[in-house]
OpenMM code with the backbone's topology and positions (N, CA, C; nanometers):
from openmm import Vec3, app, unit

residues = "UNK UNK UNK UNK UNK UNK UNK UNK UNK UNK UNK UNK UNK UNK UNK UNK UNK UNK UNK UNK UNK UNK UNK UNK UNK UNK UNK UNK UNK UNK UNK UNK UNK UNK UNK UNK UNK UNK UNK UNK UNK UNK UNK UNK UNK UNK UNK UNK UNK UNK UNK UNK UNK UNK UNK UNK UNK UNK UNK UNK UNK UNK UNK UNK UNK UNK UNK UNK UNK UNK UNK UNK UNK UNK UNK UNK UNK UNK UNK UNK UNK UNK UNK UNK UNK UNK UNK UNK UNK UNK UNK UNK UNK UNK UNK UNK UNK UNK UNK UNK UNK UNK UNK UNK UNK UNK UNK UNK UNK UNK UNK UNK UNK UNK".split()
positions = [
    Vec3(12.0628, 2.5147, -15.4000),
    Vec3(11.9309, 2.4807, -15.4492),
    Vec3(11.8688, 2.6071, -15.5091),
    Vec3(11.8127, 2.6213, -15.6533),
    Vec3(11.7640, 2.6964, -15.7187),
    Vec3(11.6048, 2.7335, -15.6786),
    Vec3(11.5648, 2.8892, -15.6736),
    Vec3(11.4479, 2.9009, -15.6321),
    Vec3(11.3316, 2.8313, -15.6830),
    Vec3(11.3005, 2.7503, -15.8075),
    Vec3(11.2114, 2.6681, -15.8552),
    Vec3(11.2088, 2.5163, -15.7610),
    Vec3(11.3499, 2.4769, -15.7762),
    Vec3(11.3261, 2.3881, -15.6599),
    Vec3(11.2792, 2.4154, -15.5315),
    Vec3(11.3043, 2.5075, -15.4423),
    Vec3(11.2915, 2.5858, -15.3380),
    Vec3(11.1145, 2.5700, -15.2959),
    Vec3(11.1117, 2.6031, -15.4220),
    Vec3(10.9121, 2.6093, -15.4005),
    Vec3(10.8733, 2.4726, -15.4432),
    Vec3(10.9270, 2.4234, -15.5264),
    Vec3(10.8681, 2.2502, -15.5037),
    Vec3(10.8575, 2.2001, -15.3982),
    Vec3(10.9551, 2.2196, -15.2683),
    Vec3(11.0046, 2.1401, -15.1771),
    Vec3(10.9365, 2.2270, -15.0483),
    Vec3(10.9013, 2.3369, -15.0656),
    Vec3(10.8001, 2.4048, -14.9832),
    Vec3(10.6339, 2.3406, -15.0378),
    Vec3(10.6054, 2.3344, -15.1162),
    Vec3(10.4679, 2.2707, -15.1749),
    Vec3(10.4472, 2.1326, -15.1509),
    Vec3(10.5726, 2.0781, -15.1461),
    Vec3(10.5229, 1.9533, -15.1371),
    Vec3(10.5443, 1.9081, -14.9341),
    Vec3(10.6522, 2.0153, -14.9192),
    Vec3(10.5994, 1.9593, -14.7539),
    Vec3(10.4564, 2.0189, -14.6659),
    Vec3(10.4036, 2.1193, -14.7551),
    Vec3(10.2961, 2.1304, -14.7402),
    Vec3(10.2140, 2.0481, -14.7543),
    Vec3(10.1659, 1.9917, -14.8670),
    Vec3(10.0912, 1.8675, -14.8986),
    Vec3(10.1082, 1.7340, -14.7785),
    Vec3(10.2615, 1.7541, -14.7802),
    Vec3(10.2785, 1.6114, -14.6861),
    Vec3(10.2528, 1.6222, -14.5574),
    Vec3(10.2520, 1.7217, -14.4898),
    Vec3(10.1866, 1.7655, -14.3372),
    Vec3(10.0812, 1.6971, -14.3515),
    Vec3(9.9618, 1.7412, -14.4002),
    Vec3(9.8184, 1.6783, -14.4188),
    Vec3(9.8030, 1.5244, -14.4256),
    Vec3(9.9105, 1.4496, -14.4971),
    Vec3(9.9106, 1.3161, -14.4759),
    Vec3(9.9792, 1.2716, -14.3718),
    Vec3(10.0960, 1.3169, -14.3128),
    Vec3(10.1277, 1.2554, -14.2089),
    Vec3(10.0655, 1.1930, -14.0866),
    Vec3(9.9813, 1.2672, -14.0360),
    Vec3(9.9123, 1.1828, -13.9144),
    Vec3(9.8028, 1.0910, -13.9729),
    Vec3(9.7778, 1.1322, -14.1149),
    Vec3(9.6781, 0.9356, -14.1923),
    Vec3(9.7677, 0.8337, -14.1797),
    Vec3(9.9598, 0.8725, -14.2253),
    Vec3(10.0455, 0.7483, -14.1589),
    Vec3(10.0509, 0.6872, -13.9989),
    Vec3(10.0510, 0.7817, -13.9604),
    Vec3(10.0214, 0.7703, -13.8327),
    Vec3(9.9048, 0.6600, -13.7825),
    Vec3(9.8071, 0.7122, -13.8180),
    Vec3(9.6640, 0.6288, -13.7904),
    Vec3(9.6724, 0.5164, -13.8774),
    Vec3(9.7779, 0.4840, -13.9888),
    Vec3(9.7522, 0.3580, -14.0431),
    Vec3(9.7061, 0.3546, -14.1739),
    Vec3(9.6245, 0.5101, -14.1838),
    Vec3(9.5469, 0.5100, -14.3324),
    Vec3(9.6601, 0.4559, -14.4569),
    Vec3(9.7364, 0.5592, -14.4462),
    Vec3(9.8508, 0.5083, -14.5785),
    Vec3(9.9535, 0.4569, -14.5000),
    Vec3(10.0419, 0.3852, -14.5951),
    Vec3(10.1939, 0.2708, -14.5057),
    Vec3(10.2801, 0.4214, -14.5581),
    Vec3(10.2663, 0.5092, -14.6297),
    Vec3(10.4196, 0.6018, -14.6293),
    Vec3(10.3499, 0.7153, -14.7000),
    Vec3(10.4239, 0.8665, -14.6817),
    Vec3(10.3627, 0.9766, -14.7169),
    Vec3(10.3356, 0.9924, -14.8566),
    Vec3(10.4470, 0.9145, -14.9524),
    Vec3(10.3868, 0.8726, -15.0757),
    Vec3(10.3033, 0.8203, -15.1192),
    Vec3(10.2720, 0.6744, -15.0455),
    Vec3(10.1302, 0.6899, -15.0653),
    Vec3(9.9947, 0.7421, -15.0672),
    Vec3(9.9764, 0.8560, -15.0068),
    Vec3(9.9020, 0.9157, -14.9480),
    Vec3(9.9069, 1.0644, -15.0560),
    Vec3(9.9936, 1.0908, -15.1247),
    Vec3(10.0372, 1.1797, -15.2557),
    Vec3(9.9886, 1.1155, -15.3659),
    Vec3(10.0395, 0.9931, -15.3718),
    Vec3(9.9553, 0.8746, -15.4764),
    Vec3(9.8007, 0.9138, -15.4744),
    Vec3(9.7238, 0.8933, -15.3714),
    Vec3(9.5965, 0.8711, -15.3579),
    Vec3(9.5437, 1.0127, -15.4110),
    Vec3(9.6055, 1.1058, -15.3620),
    Vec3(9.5643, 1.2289, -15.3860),
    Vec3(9.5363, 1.2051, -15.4959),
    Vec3(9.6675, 1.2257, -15.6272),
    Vec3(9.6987, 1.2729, -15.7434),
    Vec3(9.6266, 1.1913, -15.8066),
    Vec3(9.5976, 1.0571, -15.8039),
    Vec3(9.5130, 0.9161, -15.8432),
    Vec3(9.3223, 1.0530, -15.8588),
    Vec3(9.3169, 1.0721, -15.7553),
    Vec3(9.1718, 1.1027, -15.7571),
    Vec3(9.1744, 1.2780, -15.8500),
    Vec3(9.2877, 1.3690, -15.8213),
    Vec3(9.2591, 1.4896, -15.9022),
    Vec3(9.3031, 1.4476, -16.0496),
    Vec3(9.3323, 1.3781, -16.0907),
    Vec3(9.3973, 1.3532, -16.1970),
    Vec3(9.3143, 1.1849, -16.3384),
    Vec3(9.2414, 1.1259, -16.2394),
    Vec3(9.2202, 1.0240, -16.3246),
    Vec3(9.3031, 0.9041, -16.3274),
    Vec3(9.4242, 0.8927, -16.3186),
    Vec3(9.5228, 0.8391, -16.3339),
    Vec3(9.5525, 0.7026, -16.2489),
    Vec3(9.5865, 0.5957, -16.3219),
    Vec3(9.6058, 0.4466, -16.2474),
    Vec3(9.7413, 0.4669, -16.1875),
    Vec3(9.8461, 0.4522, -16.2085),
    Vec3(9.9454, 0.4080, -16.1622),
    Vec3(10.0731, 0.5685, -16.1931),
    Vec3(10.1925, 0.5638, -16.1495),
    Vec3(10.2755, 0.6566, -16.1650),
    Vec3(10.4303, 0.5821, -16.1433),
    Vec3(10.5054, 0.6533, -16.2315),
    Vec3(10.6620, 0.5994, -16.2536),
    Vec3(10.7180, 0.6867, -16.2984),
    Vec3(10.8455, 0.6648, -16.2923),
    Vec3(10.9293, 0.7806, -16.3205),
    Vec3(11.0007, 0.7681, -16.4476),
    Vec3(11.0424, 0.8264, -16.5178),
    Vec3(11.0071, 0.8619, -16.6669),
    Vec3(11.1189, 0.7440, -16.7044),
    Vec3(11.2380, 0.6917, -16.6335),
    Vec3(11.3295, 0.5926, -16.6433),
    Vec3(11.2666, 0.4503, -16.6638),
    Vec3(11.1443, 0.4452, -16.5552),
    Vec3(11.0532, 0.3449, -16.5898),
    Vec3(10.9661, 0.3000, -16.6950),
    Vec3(10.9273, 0.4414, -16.7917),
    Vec3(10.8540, 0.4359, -16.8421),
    Vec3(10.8991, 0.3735, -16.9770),
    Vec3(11.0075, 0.4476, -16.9699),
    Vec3(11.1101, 0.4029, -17.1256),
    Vec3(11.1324, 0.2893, -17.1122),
    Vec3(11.1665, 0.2380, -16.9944),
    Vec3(11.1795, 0.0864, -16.9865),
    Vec3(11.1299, -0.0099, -17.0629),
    Vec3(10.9954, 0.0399, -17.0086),
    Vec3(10.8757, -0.0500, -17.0719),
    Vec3(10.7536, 0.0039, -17.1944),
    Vec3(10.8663, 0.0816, -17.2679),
    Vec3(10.8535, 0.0807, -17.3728),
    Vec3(10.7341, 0.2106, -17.4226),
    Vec3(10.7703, 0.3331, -17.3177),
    Vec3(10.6648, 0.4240, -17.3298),
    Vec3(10.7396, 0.5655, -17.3000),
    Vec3(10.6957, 0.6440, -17.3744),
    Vec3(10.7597, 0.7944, -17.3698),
    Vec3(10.6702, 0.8787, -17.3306),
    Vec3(10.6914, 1.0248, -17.2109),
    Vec3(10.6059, 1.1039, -17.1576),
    Vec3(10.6124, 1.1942, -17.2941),
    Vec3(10.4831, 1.2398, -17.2776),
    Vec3(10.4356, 1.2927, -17.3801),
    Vec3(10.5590, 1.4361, -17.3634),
    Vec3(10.5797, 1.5525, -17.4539),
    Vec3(10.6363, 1.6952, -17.4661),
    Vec3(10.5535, 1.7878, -17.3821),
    Vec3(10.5874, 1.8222, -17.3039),
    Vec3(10.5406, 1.9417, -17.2479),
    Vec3(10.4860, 1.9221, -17.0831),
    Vec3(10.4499, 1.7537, -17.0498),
    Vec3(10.3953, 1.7566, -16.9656),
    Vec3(10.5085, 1.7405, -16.8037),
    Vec3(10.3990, 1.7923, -16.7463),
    Vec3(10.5083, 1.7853, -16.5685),
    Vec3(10.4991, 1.7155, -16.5175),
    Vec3(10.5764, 1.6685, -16.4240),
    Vec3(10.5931, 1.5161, -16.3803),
    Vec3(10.5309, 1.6081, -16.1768),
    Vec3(10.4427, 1.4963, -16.1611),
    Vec3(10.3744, 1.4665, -16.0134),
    Vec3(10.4864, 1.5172, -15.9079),
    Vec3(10.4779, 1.5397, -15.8296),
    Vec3(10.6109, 1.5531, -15.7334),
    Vec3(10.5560, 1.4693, -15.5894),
    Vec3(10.6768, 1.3790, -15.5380),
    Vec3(10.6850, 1.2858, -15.4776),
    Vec3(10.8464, 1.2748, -15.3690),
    Vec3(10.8362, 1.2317, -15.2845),
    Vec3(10.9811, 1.2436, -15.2236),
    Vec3(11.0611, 1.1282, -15.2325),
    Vec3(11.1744, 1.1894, -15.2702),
    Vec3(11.2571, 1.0260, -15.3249),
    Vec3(11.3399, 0.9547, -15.2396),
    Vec3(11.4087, 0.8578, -15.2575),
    Vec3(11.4684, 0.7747, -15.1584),
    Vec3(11.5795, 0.8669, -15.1402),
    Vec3(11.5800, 0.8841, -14.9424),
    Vec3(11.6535, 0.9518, -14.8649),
    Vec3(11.7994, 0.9206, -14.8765),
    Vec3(11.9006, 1.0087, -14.8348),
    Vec3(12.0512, 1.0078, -14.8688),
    Vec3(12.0828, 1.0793, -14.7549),
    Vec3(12.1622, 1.0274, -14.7091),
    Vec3(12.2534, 1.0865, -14.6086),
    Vec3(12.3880, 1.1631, -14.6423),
    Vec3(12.4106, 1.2945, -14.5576),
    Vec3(12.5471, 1.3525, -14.5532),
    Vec3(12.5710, 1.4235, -14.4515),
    Vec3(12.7185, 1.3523, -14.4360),
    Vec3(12.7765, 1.4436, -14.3255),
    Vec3(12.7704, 1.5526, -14.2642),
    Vec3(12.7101, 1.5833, -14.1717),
    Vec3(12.6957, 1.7467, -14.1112),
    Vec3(12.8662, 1.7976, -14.1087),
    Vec3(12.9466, 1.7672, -14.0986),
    Vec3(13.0848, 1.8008, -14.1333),
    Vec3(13.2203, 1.6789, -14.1076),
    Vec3(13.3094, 1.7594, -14.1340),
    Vec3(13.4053, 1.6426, -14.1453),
    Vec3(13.5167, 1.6242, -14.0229),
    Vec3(13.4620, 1.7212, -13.8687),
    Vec3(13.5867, 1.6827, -13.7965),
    Vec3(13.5310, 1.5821, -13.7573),
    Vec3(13.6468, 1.5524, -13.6690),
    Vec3(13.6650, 1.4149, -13.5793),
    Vec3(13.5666, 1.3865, -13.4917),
    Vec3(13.5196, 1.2415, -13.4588),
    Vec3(13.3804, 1.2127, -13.3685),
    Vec3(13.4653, 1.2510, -13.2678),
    Vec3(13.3579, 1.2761, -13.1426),
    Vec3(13.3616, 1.3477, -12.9849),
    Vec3(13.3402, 1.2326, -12.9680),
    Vec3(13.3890, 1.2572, -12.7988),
    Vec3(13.3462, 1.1605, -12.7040),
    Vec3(13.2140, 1.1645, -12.7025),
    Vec3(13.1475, 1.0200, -12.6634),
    Vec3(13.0231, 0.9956, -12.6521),
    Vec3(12.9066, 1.0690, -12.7677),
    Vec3(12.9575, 1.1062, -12.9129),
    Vec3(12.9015, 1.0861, -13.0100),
    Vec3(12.9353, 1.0006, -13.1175),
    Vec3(12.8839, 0.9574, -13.1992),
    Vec3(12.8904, 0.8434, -13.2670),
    Vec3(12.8422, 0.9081, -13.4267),
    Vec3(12.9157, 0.8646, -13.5259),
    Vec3(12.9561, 0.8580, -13.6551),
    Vec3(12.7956, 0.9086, -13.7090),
    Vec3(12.7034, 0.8087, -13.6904),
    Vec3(12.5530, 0.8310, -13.7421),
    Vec3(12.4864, 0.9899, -13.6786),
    Vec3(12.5370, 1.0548, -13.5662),
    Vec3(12.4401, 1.1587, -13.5097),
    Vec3(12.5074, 1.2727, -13.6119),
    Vec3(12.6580, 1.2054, -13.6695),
    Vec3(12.6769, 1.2990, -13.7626),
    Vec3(12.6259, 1.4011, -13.8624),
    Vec3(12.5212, 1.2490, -13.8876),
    Vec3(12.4760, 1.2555, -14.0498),
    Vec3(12.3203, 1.3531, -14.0541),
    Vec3(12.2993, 1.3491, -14.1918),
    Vec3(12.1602, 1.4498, -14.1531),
    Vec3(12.0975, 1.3433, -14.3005),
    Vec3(11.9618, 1.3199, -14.3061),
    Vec3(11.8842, 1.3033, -14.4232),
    Vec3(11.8394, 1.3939, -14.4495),
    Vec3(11.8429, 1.3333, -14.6256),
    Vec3(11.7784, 1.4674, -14.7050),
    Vec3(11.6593, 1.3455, -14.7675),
    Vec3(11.5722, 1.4278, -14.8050),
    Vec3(11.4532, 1.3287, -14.8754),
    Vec3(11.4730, 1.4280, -15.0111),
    Vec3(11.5255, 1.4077, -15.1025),
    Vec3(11.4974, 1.5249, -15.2354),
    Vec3(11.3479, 1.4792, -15.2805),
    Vec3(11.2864, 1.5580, -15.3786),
    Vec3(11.1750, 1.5836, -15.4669),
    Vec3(11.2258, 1.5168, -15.5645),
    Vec3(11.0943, 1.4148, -15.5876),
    Vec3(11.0911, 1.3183, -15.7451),
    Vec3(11.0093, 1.3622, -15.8205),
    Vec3(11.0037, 1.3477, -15.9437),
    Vec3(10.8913, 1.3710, -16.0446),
    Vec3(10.8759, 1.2221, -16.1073),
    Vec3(10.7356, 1.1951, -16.0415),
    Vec3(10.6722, 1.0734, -16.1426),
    Vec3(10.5486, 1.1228, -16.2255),
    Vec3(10.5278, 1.0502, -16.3358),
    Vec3(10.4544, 1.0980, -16.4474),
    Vec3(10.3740, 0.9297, -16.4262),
    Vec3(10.1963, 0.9946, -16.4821),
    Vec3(10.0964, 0.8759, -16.4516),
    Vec3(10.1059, 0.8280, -16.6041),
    Vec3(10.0251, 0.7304, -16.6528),
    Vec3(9.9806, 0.6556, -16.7467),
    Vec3(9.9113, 0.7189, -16.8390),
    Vec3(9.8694, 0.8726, -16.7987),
    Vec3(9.8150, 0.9719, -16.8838),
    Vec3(9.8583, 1.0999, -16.9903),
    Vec3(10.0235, 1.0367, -16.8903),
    Vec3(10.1423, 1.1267, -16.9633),
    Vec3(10.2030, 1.0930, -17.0387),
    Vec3(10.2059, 0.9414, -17.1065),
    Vec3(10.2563, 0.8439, -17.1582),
    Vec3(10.2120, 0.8110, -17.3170),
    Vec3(10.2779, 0.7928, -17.4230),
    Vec3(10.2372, 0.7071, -17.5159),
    Vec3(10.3041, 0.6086, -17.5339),
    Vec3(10.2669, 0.4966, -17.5906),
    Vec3(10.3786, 0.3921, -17.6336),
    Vec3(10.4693, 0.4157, -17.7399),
    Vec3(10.5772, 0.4098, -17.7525),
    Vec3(10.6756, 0.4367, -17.8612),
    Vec3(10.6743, 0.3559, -17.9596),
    Vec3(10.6953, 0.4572, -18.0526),
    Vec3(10.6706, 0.3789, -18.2377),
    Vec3(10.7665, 0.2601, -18.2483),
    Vec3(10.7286, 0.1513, -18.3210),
    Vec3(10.7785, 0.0534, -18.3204),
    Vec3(10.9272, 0.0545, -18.4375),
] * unit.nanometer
topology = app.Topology()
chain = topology.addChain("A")
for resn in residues:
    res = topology.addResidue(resn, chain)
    for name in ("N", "CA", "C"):
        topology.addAtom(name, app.Element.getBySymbol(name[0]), res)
């Protein structure tokens, strides 16, 4: 992992400390949401997708701009490859990773020329 990533993923578990116990209490259903709400209020911005989405539906992020950072759907990998022990099991193997997403809001967006 490259030091630019390094500090994304330090910044953003910073940010996400602060929301965690609002999941907790119920405020938000997941720490993304609660990143949502943030970025929704410093930013102006309705909704957020990731730039795959955007093209989808028929819209290109503007040049230059940075995409929100958000944690993406978790992946598992093997902590290594010997053989399971007695009385451990295949899953205590594994470790999750949550990587860093970049979604871009409705403000980053134009619609593409026809």
């Amino acid at each position: 992992m490259n030091e630019k990533t390094k500090a994304k993923r330090t910044l953003l578990k910073a940010i996400s400390a602060g929301i965690r116990p609002l999941v907790k209490e119920g405020v938000y259903n997941t720490v993304n949401k609660g990143l949502e709400e943030i970025y929704k209020e410093e930013s102006s911005a309705d909704h957020f997708k990731h730039i795959t989405q955007w093209n989808k539906d028929g819209y290109r992020v503007i040049k230059g701009e940075k995409g929100f950072l958000f944690w993406g759907r978790p992946k598992e990998y093997a902590i290594d490859k010997s053989p399971v022990k007695d009385g451990e099991t295949e899953e205590e193997k594994k470790i999750r990773y949550f990587p860093v997403c970049h979604l871009f809001s409705n403000l980053q967006v134009s619609k593409k020329a026809a």
